[in-house]
N, C-alpha and C positions, 0 to 999 in steps of 0.2 A: 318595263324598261330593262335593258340591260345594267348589269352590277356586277364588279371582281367583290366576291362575297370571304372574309376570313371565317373559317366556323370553329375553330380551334387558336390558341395563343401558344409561344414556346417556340421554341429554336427550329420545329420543324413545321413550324405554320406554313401553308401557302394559300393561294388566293385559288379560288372557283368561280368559274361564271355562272353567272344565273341572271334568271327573270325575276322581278321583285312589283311590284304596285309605283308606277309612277306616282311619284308626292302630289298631294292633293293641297290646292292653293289655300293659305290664309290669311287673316290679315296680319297689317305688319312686314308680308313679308314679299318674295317675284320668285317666280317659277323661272328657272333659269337651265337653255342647253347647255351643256359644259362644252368647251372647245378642246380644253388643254385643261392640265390639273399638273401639279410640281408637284416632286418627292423631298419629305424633309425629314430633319435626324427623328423626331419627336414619333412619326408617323412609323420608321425604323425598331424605333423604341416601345411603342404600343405594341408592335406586332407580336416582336420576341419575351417581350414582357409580362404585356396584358392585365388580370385582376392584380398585379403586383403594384401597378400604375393607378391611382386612383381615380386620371383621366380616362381612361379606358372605358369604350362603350362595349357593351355586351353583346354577347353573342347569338346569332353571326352577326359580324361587323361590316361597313364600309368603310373603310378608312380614308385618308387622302381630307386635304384641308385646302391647299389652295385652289384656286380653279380663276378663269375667265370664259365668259361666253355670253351670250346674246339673250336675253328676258323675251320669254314665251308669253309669262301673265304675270297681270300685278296684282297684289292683294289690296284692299278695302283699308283705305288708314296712310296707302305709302302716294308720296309725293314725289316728284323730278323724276320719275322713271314712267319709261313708255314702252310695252311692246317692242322688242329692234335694236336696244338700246344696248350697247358692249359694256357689259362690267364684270370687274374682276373684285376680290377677297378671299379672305380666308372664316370661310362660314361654317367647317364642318368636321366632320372624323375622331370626334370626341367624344363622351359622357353619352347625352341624347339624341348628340345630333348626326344625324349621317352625313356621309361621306363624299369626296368627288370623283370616287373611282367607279362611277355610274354615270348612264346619261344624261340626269339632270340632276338638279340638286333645288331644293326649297330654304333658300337665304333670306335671311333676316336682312330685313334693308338697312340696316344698321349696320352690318358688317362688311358691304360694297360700297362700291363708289363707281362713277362710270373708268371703262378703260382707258390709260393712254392713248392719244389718236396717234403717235406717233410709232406705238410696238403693235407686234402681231400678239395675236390672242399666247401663241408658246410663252414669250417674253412677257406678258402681261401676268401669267397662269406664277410665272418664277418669282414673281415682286412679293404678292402681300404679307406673307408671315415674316419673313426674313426684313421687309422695307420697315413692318412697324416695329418690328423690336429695334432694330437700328436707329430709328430715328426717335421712339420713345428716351431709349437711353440716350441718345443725344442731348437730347430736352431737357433731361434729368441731370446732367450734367452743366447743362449751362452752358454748350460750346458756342463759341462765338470767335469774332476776328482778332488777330493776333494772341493768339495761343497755341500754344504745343500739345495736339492729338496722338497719340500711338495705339493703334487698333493691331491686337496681337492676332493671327488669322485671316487676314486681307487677303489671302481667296478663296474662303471659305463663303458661305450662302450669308451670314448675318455680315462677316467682317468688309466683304469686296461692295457691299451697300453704304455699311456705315462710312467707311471713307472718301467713300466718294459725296457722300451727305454732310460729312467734317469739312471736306472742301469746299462745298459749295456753301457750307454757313461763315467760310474764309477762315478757317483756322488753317495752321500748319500740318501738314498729315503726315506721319512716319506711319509703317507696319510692317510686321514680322511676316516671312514666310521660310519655309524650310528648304526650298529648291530651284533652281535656274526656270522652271516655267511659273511655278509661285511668287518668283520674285520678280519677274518681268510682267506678269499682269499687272503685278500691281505698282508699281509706274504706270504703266500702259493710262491705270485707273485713274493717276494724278496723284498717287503717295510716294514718297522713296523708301527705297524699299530696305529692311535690317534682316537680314540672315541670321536667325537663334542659334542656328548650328554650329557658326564658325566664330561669334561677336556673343560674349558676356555683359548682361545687363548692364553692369558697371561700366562696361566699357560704351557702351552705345548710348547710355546716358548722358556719361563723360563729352563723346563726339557730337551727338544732335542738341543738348542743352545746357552743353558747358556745365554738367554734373547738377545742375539744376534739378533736374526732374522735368516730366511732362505734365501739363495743367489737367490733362486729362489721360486717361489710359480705359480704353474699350478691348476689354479683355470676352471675347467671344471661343477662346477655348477652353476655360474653366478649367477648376480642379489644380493638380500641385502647379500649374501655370499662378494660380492668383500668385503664390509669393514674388513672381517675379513682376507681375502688376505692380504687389504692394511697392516693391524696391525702384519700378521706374518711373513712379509719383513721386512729382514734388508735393513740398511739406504744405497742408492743406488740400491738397491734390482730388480730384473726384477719379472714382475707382469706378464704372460698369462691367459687369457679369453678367451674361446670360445664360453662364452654364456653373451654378454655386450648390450643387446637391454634393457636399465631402464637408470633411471635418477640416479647420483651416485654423491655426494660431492668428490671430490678432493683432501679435505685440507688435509687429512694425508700420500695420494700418494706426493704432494708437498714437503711438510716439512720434509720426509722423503726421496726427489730427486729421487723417484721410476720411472722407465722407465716400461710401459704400453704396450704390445701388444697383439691386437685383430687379433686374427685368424678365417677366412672366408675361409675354404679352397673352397667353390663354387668358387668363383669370376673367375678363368681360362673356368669355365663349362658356366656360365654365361653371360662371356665378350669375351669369342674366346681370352685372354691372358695368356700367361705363360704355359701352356697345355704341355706343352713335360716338365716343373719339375714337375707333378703328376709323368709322366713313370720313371722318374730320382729316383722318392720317391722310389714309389712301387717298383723296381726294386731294390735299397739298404736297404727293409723291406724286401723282399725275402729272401737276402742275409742272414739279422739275424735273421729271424725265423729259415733257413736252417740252422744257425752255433749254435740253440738249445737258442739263448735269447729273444726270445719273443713267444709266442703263443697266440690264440684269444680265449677266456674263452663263451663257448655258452650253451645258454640256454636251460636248457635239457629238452622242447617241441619240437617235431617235427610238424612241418607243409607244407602241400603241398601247389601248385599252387590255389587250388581252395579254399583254407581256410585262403587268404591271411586278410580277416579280422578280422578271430581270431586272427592272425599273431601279425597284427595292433592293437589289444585289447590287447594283452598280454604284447607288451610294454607299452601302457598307462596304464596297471593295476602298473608298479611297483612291482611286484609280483615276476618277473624273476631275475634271475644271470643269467648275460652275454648276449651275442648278441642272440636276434632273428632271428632266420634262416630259408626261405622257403625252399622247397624242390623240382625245376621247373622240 
């Protein structure tokens, strides 16, 4: 089968095509065509990184994690899947497991779920990494109705998910964007929208919860951003991070009795744990994309299998709304 192969890591990695051994079925798991596969920072990150990354599979690599497409064969052991069957996940481009920057891929049934019937395979391809981090921390936080969400990054791949997943569990949604087309999505998405550039914490605190604080803050830009997490939690307040790799003071998570949660949603892909609540995820983000409250916002480039490094460049440029999307 065909495969974008890395055989090199470092700034000047690029991809190669090649022919590789079609994965060979087993159990546990479905042989799956890829239709579509999404670019995400982490897959960026592996590239330019590599053994410096302790995720990082060896070389050469496939890289690419999300994917949707159609089950070819089933292995010995899985259940609910048939031959025909559209599913999407995020099964691959890690440690041991290959990638979905190839024509097929060997998924753990653990790690899919059938597709939304409602999105195309592109759209479906954009959901799983980004949908379960979003919604794990959600979870983890305890959001719920009548409460004040602020997801800093609403239209970034994790942040334009989670609030629209804050809304549809009825809380109230505020989030940050830096610009007239970031701050219009997300309205668009059902949040109002806070400008960090031109409005100080304090003061956007002060206007959306009467200096209160937000009950929650879904901080999906990480880094010297947490302080202003910490400061736009109210006192008890639940903090998420999905990007907390920096050296960060404490003192006003403290004094402010802020409960902390870092969301990794690898670790099941990783560790061989937890693996059937990805299917658990994905299978009740189906559910509410189909009941019309969530959709995955993508980036209106198209690209195929073989331009997977403009693909790769287009999200490091910054340039893009919404997910990156190959075309396999």
């Amino acid at each position: 089968m065909k495969a974008m192969l890395v055989r090199s890591y470092g700034e000047n990695s690029v991809f190669e095509a090649g022919e590789i051994e079609k994965p060979t079925l087993r159990a546990g798991h479905v042989l799956v065509k890829i239709a579509a596969s999404s670019v995400n920072t982490v897959d960026t990150k592996i590239r330019r990184a590599g053994e410096a990354l302790p995720l990082s599979p060896k070389l050469p690599a496939i890289l690419g994690m999300d994917f949707a497409g159609t089950i070819e064969a089933v292995g010995e052991g899985v259940d609910g899947y048939s031959v025909g069957d559209a599913v999407y996940g995020c099964a691959g481009g890690l440690a041991d497991l290959p990638g979905t920057l190839a024509e097929y891929i060997l998924a753990d049934a653990d790690l899919i779920a059938h597709k939304p019937a409602t999105l195309s395979m592109r759209e479906a391809a954009a959901l799983p990494l980004v949908g379960i981090t979003a919604y794990e921390g959600l979870m983890r936080a305890g959001v719920g109705a009548n409460q004040t969400v602020l997801v800093h990054g609403g239209s970034g791949g994790v942040g334009h998910v989670a609030l629209q997943l804050a809304a549809h569990l009825g809380a109230e949604v505020y989030s940050t964007g830096g610009g007239e087309r970031q701050l219009a999505l997300i309205e668009e998405l059902g949040a109002r929208p806070i400008n960090y550039r031109t409005e100080r914490v304090e003061d956007y605190v002060a206007r959306c919860t009467g200096g209160r604080g937000f009950d929650v803050v879904f901080d999906s830009v990480g880094g010297t951003n947490m302080t202003n997490s910490f400061e736009a939690a109210a006192l008890n307040g639940q903090v998420v991070s999905t990007v907390s790799t920096c050296e960060l003071d404490l003192s006003v998570a403290h004094f402010k009795g802020l409960s902390l949660h870092v969301v990794f949603m690898l670790i099941p892909m990783l560790h061989q744990v937890g693996r059937a609540a990805h299917h658990a995820i994905l299978a009740r983000l189906a559910g509410i994309v189909d009941a019309g409250a969530l959709r995955p916002v993508l980036d209106t480039e198209h690209y195929t299998l073989d331009q997977a490094e403009a693909a790769h460049a287009r999200l490091e440029s910054g340039q893009g709304m919404g997910k990156v999307v190959i075309d396999n």
